[in-house]
N, CA, C and O of each residue as an XYZ file, in Angstrom:
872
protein
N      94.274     81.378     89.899
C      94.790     82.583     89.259
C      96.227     82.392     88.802
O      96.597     82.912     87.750
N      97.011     81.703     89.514
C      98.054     81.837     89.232
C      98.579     80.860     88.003
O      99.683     81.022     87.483
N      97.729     79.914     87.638
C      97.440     78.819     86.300
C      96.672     79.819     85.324
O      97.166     79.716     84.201
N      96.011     80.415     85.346
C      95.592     81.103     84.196
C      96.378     82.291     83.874
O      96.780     82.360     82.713
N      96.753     83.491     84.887
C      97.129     84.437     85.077
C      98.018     84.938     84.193
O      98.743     83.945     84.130
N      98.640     85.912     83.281
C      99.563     86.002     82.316
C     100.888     86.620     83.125
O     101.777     87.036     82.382
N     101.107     86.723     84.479
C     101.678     88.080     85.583
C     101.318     89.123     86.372
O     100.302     89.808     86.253
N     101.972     89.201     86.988
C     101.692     90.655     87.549
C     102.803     91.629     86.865
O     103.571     91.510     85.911
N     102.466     92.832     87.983
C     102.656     93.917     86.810
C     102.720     94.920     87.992
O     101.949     95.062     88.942
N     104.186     95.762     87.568
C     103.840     96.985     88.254
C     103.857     98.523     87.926
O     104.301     98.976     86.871
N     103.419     99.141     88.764
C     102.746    101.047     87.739
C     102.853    101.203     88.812
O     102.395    100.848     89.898
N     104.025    102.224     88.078
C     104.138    103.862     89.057
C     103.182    104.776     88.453
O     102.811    105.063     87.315
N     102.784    105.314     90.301
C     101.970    106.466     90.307
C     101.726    107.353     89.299
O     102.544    107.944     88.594
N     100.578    107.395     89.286
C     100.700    108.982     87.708
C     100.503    108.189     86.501
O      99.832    108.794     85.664
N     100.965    106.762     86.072
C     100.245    106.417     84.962
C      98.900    105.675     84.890
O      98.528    104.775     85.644
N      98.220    106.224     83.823
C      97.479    105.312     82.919
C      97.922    104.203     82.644
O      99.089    103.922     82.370
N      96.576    103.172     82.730
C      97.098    101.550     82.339
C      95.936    100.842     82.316
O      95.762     99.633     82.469
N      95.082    101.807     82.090
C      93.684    101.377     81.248
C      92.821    102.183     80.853
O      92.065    102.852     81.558
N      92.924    102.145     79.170
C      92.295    103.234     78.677
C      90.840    102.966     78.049
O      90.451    102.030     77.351
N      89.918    104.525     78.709
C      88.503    104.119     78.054
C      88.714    104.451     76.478
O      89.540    105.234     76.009
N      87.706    103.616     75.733
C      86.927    103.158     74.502
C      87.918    102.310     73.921
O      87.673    102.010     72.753
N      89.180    101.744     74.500
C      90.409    100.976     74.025
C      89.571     99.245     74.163
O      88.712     99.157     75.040
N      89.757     98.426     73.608
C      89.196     96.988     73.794
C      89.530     96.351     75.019
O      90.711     96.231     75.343
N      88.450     95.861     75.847
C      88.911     95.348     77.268
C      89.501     93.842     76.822
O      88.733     93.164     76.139
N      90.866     93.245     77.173
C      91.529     92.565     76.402
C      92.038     92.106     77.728
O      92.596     91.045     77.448
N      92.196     92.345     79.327
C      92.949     92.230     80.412
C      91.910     92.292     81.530
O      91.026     93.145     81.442
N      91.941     91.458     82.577
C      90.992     91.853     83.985
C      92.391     91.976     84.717
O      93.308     91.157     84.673
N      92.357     93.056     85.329
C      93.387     93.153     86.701
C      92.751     93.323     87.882
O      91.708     93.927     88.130
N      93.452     92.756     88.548
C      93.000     93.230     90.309
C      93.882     93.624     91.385
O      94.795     92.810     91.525
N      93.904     94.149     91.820
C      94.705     95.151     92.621
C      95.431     94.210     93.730
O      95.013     93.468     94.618
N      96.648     94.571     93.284
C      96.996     93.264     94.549
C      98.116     93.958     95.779
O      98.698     93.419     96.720
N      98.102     95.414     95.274
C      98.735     96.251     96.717
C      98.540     97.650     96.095
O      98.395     97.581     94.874
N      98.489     99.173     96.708
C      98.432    100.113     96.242
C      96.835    100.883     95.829
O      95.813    100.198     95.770
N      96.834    102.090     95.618
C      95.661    102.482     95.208
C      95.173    103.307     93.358
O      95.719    104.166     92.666
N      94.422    102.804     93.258
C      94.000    103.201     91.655
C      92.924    103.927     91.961
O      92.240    103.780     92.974
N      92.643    105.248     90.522
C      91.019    105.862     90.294
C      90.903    105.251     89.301
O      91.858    104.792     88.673
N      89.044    105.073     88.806
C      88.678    104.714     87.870
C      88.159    106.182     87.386
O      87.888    107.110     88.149
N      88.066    106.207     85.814
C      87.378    107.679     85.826
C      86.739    107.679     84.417
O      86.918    106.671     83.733
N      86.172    108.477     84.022
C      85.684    109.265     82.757
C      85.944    110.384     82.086
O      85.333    111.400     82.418
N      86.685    110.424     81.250
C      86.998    111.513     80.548
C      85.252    112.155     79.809
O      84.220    111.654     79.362
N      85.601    112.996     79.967
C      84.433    113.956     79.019
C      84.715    114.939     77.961
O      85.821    115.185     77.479
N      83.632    115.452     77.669
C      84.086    116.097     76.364
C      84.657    117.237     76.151
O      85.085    117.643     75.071
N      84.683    117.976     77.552
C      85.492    119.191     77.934
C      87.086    119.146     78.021
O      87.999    119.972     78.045
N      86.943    117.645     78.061
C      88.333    117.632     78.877
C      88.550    116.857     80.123
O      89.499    116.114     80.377
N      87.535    117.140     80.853
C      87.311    117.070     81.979
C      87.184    115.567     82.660
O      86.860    114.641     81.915
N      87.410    115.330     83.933
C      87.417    114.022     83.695
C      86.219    113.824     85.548
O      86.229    114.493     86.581
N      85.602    112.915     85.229
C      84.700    112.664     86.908
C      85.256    111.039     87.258
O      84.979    109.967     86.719
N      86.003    111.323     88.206
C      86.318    109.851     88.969
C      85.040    109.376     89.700
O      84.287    110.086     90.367
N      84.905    107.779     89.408
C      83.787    106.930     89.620
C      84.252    106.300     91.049
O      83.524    106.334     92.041
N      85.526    105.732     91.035
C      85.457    105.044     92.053
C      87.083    105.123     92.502
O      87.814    105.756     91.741
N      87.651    104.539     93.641
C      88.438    104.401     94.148
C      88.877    102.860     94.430
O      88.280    102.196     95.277
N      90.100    102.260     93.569
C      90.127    100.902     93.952
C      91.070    100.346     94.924
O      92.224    100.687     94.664
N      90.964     99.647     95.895
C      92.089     99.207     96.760
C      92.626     97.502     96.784
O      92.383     96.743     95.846
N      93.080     97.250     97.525
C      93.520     95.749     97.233
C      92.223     94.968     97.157
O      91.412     94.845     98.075
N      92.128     94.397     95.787
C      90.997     92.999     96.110
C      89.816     93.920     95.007
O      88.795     93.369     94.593
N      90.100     95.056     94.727
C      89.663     95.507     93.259
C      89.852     94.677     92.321
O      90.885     94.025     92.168
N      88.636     94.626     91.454
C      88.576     94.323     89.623
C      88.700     95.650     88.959
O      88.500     96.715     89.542
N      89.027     95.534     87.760
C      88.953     96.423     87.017
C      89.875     95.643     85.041
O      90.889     95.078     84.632
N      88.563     96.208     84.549
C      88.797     96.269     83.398
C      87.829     94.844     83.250
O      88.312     94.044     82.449
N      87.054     94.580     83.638
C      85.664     93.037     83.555
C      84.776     93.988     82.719
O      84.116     94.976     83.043
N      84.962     93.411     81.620
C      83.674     93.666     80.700
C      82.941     92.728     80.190
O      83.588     91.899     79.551
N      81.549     92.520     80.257
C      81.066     90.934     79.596
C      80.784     90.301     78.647
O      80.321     89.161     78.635
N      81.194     91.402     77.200
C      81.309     90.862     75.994
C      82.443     90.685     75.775
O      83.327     91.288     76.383
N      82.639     89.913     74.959
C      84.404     90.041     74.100
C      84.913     90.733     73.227
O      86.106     90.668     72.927
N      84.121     91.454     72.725
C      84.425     92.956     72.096
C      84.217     94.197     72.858
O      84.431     95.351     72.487
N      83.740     93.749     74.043
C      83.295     95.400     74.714
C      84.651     96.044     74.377
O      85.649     95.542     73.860
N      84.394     97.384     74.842
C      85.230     98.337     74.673
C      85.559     98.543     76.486
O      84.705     98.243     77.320
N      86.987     99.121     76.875
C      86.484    100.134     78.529
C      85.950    101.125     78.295
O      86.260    102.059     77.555
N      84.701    100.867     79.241
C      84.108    102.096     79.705
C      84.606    103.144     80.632
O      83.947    104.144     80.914
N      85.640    102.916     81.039
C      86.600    104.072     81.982
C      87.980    103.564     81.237
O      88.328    102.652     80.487
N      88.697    104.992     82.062
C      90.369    104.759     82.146
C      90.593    104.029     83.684
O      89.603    103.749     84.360
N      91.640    103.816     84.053
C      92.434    103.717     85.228
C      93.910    104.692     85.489
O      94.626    105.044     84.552
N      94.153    104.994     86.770
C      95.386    105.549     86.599
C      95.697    105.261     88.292
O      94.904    105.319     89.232
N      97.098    104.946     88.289
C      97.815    104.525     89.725
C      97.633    106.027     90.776
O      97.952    107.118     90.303
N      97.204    105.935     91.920
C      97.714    107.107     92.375
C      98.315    106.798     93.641
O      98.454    107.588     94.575
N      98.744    105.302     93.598
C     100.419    105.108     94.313
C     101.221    104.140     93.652
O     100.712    103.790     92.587
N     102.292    103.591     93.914
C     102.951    102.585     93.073
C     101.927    101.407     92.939
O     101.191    101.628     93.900
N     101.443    100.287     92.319
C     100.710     99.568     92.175
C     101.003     98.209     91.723
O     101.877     98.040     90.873
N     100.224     97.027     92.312
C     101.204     95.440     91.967
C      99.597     95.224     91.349
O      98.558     95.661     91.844
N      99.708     94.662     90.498
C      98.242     94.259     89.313
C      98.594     92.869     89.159
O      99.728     92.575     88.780
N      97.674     91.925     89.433
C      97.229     90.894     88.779
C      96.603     91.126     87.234
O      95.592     91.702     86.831
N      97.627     90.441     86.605
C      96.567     90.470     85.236
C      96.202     89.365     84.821
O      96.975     88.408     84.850
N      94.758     89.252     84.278
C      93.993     87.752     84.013
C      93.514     87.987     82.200
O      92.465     88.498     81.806
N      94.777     87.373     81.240
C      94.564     87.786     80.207
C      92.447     87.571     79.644
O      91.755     86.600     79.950
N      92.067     88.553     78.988
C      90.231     87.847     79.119
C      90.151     86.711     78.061
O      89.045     86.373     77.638
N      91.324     86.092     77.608
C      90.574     84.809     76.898
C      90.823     83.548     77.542
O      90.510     82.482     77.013
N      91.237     83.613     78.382
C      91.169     82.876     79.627
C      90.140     82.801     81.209
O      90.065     82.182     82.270
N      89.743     83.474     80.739
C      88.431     84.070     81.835
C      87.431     82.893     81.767
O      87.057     82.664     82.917
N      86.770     81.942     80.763
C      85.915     81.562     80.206
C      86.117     80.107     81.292
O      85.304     79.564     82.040
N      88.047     79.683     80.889
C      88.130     78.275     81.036
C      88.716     78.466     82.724
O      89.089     77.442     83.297
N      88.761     79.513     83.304
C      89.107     79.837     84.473
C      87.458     79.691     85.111
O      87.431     78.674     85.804
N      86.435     80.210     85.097
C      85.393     80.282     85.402
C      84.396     78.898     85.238
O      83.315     78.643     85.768
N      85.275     78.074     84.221
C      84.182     76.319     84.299
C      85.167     75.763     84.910
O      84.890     74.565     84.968
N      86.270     75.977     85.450
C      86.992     75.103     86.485
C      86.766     75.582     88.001
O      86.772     74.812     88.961
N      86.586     76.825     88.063
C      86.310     76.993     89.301
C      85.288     78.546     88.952
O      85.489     79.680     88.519
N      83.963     77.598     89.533
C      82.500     78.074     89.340
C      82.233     79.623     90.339
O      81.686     80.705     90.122
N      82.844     79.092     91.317
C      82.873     79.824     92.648
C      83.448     81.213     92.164
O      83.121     82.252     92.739
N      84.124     81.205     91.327
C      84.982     82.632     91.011
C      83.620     83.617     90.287
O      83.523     84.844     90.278
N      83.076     83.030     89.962
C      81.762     83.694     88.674
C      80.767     84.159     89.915
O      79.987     85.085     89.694
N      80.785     83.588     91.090
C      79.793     84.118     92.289
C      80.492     85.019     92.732
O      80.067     86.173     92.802
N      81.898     84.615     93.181
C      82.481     86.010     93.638
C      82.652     87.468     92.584
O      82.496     88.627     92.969
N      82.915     87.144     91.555
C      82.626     88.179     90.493
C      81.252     89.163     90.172
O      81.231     90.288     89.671
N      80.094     88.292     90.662
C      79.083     88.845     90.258
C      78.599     89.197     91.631
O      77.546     89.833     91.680
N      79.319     88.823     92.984
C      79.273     89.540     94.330
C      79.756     90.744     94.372
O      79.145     91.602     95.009
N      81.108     91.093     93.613
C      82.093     92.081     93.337
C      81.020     93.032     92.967
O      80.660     93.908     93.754
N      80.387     92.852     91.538
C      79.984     93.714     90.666
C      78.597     94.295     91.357
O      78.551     95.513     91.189
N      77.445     93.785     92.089
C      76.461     94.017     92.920
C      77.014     95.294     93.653
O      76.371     96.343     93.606
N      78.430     95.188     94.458
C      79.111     95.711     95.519
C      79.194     97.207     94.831
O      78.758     98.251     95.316
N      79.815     97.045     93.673
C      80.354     98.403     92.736
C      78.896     99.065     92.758
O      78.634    100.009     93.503
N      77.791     98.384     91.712
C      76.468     99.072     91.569
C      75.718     99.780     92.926
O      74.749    100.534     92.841
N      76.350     99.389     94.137
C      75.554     99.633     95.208
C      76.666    101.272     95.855
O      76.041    102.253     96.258
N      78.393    101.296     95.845
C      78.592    102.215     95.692
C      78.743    103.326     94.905
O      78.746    104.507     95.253
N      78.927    102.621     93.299
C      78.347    103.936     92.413
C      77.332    104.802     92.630
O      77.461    106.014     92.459
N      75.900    104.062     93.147
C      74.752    104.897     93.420
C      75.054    105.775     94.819
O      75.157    106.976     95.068
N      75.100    105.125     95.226
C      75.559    106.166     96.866
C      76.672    107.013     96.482
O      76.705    108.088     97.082
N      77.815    106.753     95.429
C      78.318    108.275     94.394
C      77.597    109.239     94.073
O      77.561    110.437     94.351
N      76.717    108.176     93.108
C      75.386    109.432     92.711
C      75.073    110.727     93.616
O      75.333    111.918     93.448
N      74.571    110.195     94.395
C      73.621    110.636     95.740
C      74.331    111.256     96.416
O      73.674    111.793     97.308
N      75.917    111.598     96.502
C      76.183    111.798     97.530
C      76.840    113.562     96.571
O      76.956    114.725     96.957
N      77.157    112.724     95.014
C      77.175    114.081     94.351
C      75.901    115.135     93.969
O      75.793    116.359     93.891
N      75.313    114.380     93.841
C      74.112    114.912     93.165
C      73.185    115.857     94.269
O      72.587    116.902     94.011
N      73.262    115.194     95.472
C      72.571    116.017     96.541
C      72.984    116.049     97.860
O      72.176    115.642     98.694
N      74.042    116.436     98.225
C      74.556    116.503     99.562
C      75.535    117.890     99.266
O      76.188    118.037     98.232
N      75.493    118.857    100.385
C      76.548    119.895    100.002
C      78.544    119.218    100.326
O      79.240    118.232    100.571
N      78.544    120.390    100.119
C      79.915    119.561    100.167
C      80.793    119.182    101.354
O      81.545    118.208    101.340
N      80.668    119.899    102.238
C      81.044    119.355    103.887
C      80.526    117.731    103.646
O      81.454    116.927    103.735
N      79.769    117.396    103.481
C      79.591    115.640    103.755
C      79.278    115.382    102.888
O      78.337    114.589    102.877
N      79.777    115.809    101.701
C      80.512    114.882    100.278
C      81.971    114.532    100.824
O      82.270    113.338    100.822
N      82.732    115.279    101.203
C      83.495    114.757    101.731
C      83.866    113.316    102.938
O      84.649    112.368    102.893
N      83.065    113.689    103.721
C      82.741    113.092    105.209
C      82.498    111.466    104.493
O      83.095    110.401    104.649
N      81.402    111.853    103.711
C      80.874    110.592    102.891
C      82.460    109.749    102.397
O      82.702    108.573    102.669
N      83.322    110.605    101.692
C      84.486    109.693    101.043
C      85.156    108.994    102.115
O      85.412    107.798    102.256
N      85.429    110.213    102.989
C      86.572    110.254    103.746
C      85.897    108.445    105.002
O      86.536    107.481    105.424
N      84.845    108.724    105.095
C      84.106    107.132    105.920
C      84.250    106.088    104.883
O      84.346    104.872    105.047
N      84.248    106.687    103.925
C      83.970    105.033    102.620
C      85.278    104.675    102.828
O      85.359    103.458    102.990
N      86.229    105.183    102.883
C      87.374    104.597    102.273
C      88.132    104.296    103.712
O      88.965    103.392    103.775
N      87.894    104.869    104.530
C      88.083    104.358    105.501
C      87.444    103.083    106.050
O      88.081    102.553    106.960
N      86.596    102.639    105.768
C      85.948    101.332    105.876
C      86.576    100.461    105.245
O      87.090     99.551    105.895
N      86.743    100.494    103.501
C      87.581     99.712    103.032
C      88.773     99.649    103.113
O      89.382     98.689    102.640
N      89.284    100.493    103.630
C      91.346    100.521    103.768
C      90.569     99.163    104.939
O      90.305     98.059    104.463
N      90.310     99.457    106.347
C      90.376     98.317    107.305
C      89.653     97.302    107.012
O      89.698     96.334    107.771
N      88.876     97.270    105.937
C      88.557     95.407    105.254
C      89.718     95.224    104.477
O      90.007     94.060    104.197
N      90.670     96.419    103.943
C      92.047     95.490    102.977
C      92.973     95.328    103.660
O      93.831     94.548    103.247
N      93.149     95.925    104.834
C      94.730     96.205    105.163
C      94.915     96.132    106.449
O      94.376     96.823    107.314
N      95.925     95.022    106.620
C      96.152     94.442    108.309
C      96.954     95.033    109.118
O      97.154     94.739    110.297
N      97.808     96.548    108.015
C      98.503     97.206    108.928
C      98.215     98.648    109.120
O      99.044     99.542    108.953
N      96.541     98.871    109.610
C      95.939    100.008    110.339
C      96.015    100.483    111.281
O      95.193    100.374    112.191
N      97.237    101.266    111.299
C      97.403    101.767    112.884
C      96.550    102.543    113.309
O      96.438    103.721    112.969
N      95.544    101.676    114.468
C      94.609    103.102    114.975
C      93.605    103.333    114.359
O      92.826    102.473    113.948
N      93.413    105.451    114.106
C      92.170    105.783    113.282
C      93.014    106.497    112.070
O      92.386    107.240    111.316
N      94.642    106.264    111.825
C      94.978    106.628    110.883
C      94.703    105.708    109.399
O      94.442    104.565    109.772
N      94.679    105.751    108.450
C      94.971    105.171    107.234
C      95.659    106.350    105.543
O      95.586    107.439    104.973
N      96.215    105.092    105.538
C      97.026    106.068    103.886
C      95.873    106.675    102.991
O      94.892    105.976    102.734
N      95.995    108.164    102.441
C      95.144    109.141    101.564
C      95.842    109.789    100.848
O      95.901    111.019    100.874
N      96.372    109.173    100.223
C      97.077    109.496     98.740
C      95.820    110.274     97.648
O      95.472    109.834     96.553
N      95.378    111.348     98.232
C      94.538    111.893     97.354
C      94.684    113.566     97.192
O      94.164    114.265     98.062
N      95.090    113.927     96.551
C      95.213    115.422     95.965
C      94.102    116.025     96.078
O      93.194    115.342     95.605
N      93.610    117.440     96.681
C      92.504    118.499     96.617
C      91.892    118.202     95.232
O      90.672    118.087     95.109
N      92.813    118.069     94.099
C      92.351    117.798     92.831
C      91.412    116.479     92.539
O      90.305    116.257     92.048
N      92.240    115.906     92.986
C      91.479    114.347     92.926
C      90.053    114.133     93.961
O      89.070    113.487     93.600
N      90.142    114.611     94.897
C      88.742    114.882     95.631
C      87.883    116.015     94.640
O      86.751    115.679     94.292
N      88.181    116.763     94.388
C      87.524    117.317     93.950
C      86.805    116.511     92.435
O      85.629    116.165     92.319
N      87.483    116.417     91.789
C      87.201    115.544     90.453
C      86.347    113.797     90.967
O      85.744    113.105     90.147
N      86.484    113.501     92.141
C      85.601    112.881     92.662
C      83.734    113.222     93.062
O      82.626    112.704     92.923
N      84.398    114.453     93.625
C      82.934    114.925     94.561
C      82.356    116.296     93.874
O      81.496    116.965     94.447
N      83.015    116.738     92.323
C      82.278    117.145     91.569
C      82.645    119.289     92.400
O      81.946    120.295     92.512
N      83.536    119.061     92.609
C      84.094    120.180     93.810
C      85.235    121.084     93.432
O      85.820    120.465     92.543
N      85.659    121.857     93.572
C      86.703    123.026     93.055
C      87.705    122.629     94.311
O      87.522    122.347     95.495
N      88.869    122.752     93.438
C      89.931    122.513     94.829
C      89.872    123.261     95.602
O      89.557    122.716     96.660
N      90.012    124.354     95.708
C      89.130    126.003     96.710
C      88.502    125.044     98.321
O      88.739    124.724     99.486
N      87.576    124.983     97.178
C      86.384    124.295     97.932
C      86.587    123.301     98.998
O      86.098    123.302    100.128
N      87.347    122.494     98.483
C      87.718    121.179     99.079
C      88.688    121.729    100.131
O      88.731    121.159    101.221
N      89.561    122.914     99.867
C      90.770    122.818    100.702
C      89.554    123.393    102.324
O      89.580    123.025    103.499
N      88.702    124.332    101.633
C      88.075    125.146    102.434
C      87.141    123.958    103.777
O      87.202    124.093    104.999
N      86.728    123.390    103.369
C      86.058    121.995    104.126
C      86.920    121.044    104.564
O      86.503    120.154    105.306
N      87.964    121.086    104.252
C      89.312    120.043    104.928
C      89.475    121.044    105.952
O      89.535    120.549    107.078
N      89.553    122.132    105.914
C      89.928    122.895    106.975
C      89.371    123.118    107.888
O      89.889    123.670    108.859
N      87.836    122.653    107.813
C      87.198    123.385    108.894
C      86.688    121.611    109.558
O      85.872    121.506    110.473
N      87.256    120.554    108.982
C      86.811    119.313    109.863
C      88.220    119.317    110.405
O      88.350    118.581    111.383
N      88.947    119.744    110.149
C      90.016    119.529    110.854
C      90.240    121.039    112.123
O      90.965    120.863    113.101
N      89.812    121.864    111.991
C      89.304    122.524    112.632
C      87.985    122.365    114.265
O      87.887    122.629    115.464
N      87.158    121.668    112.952
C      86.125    121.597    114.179
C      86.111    119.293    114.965
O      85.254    118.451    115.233
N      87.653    119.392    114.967
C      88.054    117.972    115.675
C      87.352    116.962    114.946
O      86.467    116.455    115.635
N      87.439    116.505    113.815
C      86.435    115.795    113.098
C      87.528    114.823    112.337
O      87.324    113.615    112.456
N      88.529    115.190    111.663
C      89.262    114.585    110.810
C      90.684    115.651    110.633
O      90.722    116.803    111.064
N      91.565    115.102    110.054
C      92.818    115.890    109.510
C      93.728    114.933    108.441
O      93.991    113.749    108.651
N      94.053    115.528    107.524
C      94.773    115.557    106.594
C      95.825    115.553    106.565
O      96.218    116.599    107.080
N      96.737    114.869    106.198
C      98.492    115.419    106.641
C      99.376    114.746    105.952
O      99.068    113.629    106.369
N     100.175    114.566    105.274
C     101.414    114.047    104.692
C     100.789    113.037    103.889
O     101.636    112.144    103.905
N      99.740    112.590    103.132
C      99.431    111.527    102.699
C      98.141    110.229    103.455
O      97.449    109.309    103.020
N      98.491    111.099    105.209
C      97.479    110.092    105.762
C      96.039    110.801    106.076
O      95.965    112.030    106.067
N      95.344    110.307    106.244
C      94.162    110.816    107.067
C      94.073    110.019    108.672
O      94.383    108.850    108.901
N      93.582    110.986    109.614
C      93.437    110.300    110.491
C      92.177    111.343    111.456
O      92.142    112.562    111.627
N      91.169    110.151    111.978
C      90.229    110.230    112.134
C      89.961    111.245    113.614
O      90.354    110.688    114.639
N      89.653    111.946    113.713
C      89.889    112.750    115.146
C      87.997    112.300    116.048
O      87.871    112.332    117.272
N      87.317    112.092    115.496
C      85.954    111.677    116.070
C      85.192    111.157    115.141
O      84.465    111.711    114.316
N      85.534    109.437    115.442
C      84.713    108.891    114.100
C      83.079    109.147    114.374
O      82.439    109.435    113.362
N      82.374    109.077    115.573
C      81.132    109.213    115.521
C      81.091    110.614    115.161
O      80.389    110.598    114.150
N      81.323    111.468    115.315
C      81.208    112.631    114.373
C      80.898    112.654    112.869
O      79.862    113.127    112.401
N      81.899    112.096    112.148
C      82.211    112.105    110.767
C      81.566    111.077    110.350
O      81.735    110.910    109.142
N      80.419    109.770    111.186
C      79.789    109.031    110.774
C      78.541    109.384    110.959
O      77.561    108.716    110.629
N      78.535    110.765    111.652
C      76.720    110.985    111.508
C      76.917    111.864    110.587
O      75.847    111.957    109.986
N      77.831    112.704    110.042
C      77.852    113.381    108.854
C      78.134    113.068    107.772
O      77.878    113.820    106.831
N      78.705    111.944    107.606
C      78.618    111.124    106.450
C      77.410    110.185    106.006
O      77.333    109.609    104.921
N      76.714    110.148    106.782
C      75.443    109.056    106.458
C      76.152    107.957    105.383
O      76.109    108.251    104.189
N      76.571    107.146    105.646
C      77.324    106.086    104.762
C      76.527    104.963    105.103
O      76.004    105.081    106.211
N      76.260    103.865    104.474
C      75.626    102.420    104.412
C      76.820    101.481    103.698
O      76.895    101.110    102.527
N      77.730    101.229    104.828
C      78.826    100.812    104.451
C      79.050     99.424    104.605
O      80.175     98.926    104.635
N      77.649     98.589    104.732
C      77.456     96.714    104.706
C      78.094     96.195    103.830
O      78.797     95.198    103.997
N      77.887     97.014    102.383
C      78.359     96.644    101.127
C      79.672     96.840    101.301
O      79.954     95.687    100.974
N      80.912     97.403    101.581
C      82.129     97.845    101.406
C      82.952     96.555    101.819
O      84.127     96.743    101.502
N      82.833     95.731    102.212
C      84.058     94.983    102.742
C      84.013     93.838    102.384
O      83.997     93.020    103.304
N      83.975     93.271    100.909
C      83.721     91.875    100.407
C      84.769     92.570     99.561
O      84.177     93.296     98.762
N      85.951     92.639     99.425
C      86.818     92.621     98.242
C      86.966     91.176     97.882
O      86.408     90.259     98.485
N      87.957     91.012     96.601
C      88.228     89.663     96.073
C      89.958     89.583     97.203
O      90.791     90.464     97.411
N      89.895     88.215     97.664
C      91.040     88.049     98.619
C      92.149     87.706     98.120
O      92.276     86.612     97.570
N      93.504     88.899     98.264
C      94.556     88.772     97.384
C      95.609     88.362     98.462
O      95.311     88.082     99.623
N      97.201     88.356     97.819
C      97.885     88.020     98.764
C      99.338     88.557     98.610
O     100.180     88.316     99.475
């Protein structure tokens, strides 16, 4: 990476720095900090797909004209690897192994997008939440060696859950309140921290095998 690589790169919180139907021209990968991926719609409106943490891809498209199919936007300060894409080609016949881990990556995404699906599409919202709040807690402790405990960083706005889990901020504040209420989880300054993980793991029903193969950054 660091022979092909054009730099890293850093974004403060709050911006955009990859825009959908713009030409995918850059692969970045997350090399500290947290990003949403999302979809704008035609309202306006936008449904976040995924949540990326260290050892994220984003912006791999497999033609050379594709377009992005999402935006990106920082929602903490952020250090990006960028892998300009016309270099991708001669990076991938020198070292083969990267094209397995890539297409390990991408399996990983297809397997939590659908459990997105599913978790929007038919679960009420008490464990739409439960569901995030276990996912990402799984992957913060496959990225990050400095997990104190059952706390981890949740740099996520009522808004941003909500625009995740398809939910009214109302809503969301109303179900944060009552797991933190009924000893389950709590919310607080940015962190989450876990008050009874077997709790919040039988209410989350999560299949979280897939979650912990990120790409290994440094």
């Amino acid at each position: 990476m660091e022979q092909y690589k054009s730099g890293d790169r850093l974004v403060e919180a709050g911006t955009e720095f990859l825009s959908q139907d713009r030409q995918a021209d850059s692969i970045y990968t997350v090399l500290s900090g947290w990003a949403i991926r999302y979809q704008w719609l035609s309202d306006g409106s936008r449904q976040i797909l995924d949540f990326a943490l260290p050892g994220s891809i984003l912006g791999f498209e497999p033609e050379a004209m594709d377009l992005n199919r999402h935006s990106a936007e920082a929602l903490t300060k952020l250090r990006l690897c960028i892998l300009p894409r016309s270099k991708l080609i001669q990076l991938l016949a020198e070292f083969p192994e990267m094209g397995i881990k890539l297409a390990s990556i991408g399996r990983s995404e297809q397997i939590t997008l659908a459990q997105h699906l599913s978790n929007v599409g038919r679960r009420r919202a008490r464990a739409r939440i439960t569901n995030l709040m276990m996912e990402l807690l799984v992957r913060t402790r496959a990225t990050s060696s400095n997990v104190i405990g059952d706390t981890i960083p949740f740099p996520l706005s009522q808004e941003v859950i909500g625009d995740a889990l398809g939910l009214t901020s109302v809503h969301v504040n109303r179900m944060m309140r009552e797991l933190r209420e009924d000893g389950i989880a709590v919310v607080r300054s940015g962190k989450l921290t876990i008050l009874d993980e077997e709790r919040l793991m039988e209410e989350a029903e999560l299949d979280h095998r897939h979650l912990a193969a990120p790409m290994e950054v440094n």
